[in-house]
C-alpha positions in Angstrom: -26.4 16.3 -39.0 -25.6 13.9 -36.8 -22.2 13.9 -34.0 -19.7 12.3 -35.3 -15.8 12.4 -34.9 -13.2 12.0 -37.7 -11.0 9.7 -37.8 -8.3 12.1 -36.8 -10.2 13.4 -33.5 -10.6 9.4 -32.5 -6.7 8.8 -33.1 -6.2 12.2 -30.6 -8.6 11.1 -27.8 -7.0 7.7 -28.2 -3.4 8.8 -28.1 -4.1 11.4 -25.4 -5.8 8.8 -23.1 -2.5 6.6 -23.6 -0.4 9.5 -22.6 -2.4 9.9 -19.7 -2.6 6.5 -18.5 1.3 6.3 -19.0 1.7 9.4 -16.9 -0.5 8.4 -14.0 1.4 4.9 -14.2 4.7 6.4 -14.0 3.4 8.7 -11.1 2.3 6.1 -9.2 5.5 3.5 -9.6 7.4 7.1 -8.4 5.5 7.2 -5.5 6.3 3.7 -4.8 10.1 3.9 -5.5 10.3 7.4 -3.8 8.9 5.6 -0.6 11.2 2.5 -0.9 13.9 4.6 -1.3 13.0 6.8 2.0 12.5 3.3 4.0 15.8 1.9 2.9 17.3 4.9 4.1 15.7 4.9 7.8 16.8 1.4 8.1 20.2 2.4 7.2 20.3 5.0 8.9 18.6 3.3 12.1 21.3 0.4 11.7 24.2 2.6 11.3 22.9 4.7 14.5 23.2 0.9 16.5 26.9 0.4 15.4 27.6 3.8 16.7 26.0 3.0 20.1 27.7 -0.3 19.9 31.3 1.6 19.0 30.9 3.5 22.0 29.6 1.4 24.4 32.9 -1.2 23.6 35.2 1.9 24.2 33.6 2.8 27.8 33.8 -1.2 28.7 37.0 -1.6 27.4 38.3 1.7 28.9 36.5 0.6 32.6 37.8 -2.8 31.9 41.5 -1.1 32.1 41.1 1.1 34.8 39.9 -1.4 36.8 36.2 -0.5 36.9 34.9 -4.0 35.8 32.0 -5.6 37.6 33.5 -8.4 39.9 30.4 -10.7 38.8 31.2 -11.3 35.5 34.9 -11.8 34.3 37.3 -14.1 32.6 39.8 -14.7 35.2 39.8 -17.3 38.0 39.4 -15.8 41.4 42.1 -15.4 43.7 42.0 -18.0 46.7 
């Protein structure tokens, strides 16, 4: 008697390798969204770190600036003759 499947095991074997395939695609496009996802969040993260650094370094000039801490080198005003 020879190996052969019925029509119903071929139908199973080809509906299971579908559902397999599907899975292993959706796990990889996961993987892929999962690690965009992480990037986008350094860089924002990373950006949002700079404006901070930025926020603060404005205050300290702008506080030096009127305390009279300024550089003499670089300024707006005319210099007094």
């Amino acid at each position: 008697m020879p190996d052969e499947l019925s029509k119903s095991e071929i139908r199973k074997d080809a509906v299971q390798d579908g559902v397999t395939a599907a899975a292993q695609a959706v796990g990889t496009v996961t993987g892929i969204v999962t690690g965009a996802v992480t990037d986008v969040a350094r860089a924002l993260g990373g950006f949002a770190t700079e404006i901070f650094e930025i926020r603060d370094s404005t205050k300290r000039a702008l506080r030096d600036h009127d305390r009279g801490d300024h550089d003499q080198g670089d300024h707006d005003e005319a210099p007094e003759v």
